[in-house]
C-alpha positions in Angstrom: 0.0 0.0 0.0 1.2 3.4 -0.7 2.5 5.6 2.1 -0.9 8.0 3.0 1.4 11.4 3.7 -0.8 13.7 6.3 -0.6 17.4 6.2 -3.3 17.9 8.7 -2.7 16.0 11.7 0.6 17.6 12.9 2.8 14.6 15.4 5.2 17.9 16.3 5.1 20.4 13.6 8.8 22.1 13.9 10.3 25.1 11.7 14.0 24.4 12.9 15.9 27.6 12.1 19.6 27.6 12.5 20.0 31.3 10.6 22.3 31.9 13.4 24.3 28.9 12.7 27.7 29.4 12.6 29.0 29.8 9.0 30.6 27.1 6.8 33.1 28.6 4.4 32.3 28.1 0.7 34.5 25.7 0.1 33.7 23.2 2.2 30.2 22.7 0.0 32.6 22.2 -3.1 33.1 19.1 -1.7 29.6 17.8 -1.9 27.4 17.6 -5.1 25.2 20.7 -5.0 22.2 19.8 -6.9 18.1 20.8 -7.8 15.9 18.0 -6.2 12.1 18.4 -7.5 9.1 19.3 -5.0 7.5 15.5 -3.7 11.2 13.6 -4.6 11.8 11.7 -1.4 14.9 12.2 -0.3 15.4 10.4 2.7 13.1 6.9 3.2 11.7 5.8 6.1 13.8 2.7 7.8 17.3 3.8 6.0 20.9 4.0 7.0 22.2 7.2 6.1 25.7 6.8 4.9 25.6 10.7 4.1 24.2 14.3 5.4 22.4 16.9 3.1 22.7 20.4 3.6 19.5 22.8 2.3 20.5 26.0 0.7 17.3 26.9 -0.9 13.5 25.8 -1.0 12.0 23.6 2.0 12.1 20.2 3.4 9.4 18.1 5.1 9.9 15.5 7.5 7.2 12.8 8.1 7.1 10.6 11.2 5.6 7.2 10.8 2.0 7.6 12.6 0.8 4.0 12.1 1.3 1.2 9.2 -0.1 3.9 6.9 0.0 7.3 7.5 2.9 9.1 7.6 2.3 12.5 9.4 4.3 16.4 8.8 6.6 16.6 12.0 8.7 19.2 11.0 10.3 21.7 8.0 13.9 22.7 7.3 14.1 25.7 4.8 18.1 26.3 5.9 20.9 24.1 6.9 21.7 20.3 7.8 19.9 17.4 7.8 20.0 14.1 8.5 23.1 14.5 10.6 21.3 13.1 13.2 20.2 9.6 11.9 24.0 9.8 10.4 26.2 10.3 13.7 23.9 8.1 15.7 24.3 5.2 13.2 20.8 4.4 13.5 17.9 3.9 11.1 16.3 7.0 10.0 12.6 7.4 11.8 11.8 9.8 9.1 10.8 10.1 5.5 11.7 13.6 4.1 10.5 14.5 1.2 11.2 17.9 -0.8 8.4 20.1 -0.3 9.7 23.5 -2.8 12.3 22.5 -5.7 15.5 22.9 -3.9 18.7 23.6 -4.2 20.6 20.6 -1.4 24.0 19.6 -1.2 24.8 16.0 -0.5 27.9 15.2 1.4 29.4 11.2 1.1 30.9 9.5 4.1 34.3 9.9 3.2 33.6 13.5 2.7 32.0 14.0 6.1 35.0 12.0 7.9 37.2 14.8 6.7 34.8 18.2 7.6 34.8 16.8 11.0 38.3 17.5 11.6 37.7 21.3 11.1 36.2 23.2 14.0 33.7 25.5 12.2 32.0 22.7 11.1 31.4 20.8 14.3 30.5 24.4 15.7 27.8 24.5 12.7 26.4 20.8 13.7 26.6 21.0 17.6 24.6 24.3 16.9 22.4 23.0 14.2 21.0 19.9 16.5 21.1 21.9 19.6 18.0 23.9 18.1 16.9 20.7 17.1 16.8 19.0 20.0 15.7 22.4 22.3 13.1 22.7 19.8 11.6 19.9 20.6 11.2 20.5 24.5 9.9 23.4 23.4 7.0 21.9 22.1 6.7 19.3 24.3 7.9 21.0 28.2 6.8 25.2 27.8 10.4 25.0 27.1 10.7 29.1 27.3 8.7 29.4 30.5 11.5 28.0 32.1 14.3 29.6 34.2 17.7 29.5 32.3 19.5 27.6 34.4 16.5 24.7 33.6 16.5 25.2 29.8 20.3 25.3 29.7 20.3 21.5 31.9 17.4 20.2 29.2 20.5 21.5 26.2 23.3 19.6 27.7 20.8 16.4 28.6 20.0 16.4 25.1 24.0 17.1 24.2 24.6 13.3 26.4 21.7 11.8 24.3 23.5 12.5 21.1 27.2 11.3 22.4 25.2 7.8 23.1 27.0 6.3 26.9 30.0 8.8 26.9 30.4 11.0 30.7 32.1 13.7 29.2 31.6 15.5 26.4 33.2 18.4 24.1 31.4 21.2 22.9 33.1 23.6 20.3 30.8 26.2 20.8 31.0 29.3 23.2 28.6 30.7 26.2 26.9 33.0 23.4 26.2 30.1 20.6 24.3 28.6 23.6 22.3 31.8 24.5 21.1 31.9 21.1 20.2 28.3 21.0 18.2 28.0 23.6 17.0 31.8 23.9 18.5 33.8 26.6 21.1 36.5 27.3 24.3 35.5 27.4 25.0 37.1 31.2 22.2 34.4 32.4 23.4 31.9 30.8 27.1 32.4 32.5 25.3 33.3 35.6 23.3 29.7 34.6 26.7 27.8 34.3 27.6 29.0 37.5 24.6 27.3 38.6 25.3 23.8 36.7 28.9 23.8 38.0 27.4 22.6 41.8 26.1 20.1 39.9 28.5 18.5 37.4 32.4 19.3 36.1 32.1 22.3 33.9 35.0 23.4 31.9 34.7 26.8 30.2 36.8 28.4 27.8 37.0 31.0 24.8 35.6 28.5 22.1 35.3 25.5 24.0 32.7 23.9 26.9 33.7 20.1 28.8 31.0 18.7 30.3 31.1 15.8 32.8 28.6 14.1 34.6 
């Protein structure tokens, strides 16, 4: 039967925005293949192992989580940015179906190509920055993420930060106090005021362009 794709009933209808990303020099997307992908051309299938990331420079991108055996309903749109990284870094099998929703202009970046952006540090900046509006986007939906004090929202960002690093204790952020405050929505002297806070509570280790967390 043919997959019944629901516009209507929204699972967790997200417009993820990274705008404020930190910027990727030009040319690391000549290292990709830039192309036009059609509006309705599925890009990503449900169930698959991503053995690359795509990167959306123009148009929009719908992502469909599986509802039941055959609806598949809107859960969020990209119009700017990564995606996929996710499903790729994690290893697992992709829980969405995206599908192009404008004709788009969407670089796709290999395996072998991603093992080597990796090892410069604007790029990880752009992708620890890219999922943490991801995955704060989603407690904001889900937890009145914004009605909460800083020093809460900023615990829900480095949670989520652990969920991504799978069992590690420790992990390395390449990003500084102020990529955070725009992530998760506050002014940077809360959120340092914030990590004060945390600090009682786990090994915080703060520098210019750099955050160690352990737990």
């Amino acid at each position: 039967m043919d997959k019944i794709y629901d516009f209507n009933q929204l699972i967790v209808p997200h417009f993820f925005d990274v705008s404020n990303a930190p910027s990727i020099p030009e040319k690391f997307f000549a290292l990709g293949k830039k192309s036009l992908y059609h509006k309705d051309t599925v890009i990503i299938k449900y169930g698959e192992k991503l053995n690359c990331i795509y990167y959306i420079h123009s148009g929009s991108i719908l992502g469909f989580r599986q509802d039941n055996e055959e609806k598949m309903s809107l859960a969020y749109i990209i119009k700017n940015g990564f995606f996929g990284e996710g499903w790729f870094f994690s290893q697992r099998n992709s829980r969405d179906e995206v599908i192009i929703g404008d004709d788009s202009i969407i670089t796709m970046f290999p395996k072998d190509v991603v093992d080597h952006l990796i090892t410069y540090p604007e790029v990880v900046k752009n992708f620890l920055f890219t999922l943490g509006v991801k995955t704060t986007s989603v407690e904001t939906k889900f937890e009145n993420f914004k009605n909460k004090s800083v020093k809460d929202r900023l615990k829900i960002f480095i949670t989520n930060q652990f969920s991504l690093f799978g069992d590690s204790n420790k992990i390395e952020l390449k990003l500084n106090q102020k990529d955070i405050a725009n992530i998760i929505s506050a002014h940077p002297v809360s959120i340092s005021r914030a990590f004060s806070e945390l600090k009682k509570e786990m090994d915080i280790e703060i520098s210019r362009n750099k955050i160690i967390i352990s737990k």
